[in-house]
MIVEX-165245 format. One record per residue (C-alpha): x negated, z, y negated; residue in three letters; residue number from 0. Coordinates in nm, 3 decimals. Layout:
# residues N
east,up,north,residuo,num
X,Z,Y,ALA,NUM
...
//
This chain:
# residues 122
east,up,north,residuo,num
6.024,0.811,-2.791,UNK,0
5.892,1.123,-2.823,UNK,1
5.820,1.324,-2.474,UNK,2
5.512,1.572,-2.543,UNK,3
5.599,1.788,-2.785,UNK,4
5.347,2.107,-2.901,UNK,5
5.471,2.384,-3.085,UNK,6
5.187,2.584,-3.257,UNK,7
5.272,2.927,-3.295,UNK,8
5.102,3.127,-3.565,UNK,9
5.188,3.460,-3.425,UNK,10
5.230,3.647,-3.092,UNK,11
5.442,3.487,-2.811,UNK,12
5.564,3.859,-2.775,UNK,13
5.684,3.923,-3.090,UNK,14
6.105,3.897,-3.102,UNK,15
6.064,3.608,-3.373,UNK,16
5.836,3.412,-3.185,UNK,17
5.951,3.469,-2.848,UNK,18
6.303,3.347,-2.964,UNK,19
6.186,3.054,-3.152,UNK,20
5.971,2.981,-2.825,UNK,21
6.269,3.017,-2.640,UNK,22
6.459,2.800,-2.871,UNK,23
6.263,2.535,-2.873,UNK,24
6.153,2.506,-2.489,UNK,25
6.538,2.495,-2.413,UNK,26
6.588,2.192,-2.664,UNK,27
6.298,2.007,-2.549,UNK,28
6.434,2.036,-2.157,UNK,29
6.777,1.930,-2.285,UNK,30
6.604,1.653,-2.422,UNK,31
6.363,1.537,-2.188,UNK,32
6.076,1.696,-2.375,UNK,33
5.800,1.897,-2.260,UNK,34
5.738,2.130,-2.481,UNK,35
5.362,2.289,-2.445,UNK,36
5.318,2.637,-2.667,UNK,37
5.002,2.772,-2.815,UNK,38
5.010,3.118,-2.989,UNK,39
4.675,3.186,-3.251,UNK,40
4.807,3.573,-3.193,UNK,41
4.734,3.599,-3.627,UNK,42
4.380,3.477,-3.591,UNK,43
4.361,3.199,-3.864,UNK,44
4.016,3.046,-3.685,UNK,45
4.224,3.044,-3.378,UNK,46
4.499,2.883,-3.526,UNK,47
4.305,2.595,-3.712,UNK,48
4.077,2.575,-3.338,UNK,49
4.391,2.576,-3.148,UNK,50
4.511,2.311,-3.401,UNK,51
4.205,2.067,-3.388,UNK,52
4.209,2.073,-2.959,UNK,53
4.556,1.994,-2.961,UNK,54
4.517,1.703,-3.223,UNK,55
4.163,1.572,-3.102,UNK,56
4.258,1.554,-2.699,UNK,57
4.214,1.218,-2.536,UNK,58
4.618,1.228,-2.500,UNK,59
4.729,1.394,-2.802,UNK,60
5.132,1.511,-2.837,UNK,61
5.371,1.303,-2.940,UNK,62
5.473,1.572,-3.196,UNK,63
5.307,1.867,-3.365,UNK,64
5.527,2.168,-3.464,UNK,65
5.403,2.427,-3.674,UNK,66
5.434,2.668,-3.987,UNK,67
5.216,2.670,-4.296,UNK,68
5.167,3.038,-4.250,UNK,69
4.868,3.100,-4.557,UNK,70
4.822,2.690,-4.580,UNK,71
4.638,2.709,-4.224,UNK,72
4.844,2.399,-4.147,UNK,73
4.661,2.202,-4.418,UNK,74
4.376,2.150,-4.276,UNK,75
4.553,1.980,-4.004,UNK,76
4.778,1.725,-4.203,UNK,77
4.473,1.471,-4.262,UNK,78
4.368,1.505,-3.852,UNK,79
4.713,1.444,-3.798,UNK,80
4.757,1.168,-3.991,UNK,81
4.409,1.010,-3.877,UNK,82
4.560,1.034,-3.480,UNK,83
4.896,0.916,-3.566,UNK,84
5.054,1.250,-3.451,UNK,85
5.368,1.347,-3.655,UNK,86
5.341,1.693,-3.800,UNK,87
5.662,1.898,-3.889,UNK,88
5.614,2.183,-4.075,UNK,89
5.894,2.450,-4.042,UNK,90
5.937,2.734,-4.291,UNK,91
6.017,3.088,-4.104,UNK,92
6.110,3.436,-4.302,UNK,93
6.242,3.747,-4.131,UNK,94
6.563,3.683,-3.952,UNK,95
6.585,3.314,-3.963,UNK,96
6.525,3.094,-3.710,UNK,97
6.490,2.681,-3.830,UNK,98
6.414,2.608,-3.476,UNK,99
6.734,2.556,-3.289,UNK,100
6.913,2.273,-3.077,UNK,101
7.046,2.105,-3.394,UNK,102
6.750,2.083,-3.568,UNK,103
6.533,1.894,-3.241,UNK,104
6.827,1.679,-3.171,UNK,105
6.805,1.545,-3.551,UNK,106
6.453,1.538,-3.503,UNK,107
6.457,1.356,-3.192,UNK,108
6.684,1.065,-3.358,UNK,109
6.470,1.078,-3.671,UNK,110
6.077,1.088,-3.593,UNK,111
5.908,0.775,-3.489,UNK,112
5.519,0.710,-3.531,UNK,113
5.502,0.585,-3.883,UNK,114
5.234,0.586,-4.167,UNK,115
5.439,0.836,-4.276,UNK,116
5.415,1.122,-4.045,UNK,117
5.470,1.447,-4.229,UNK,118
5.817,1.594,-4.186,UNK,119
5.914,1.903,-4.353,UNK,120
6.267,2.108,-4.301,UNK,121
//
């Protein structure tokens, strides 16, 4: 099951999008039993792909790794990923839109399980 959950924010926590998906997400997770940890890069790419490797390389890595491919910084991370046996999900953001919401971690909840296969995208 999955109980550590990280959602890797390319952005600002401050920033309305960000801060709602935040929001979003942290309220799933506790509906679910998940602990939901948040790191923002605050639009520094070497911050995000640093932020990225820690998270991934930890003696207890997450259960789950939730991010964007914001300028295909999340590349990089797909073949550490894979070499820890941490699923990935990518999510795809634009102005206005949030992809992060209760419906979307529920089905992800039911659907993820440590696999070869652990790339996700929605």
């Amino acid at each position: 099951p999955i109980k550590q959950v990280v959602f890797l924010n390319p952005g600002y926590s401050t920033e309305t999008f960000w801060a709602q998906a935040i929001i979003a997400a942290s309220t799933t997770a506790e509906s679910l039993g998940m602990h939901l940890e948040v790191f923002s890069a605050r639009r520094n790419t070497d911050e995000f792909i640093r932020l990225g490797k820690q998270v991934l390389n930890r003696e207890s890595p997450p259960d789950l790794l939730i991010t964007t491919n914001n300028h295909g910084l999340a590349v990089p991370l797909i073949e550490i990923s894979h070499a820890v046996r941490v699923p990935m999900i990518i999510i795809a953001t634009s102005p206005g839109r949030m992809l992060v919401t209760a419906k979307v971690m529920t089905e992800i909840r039911k659907s993820v399980r440590r696999t070869d296969s652990n790339l996700l995208r929605i």
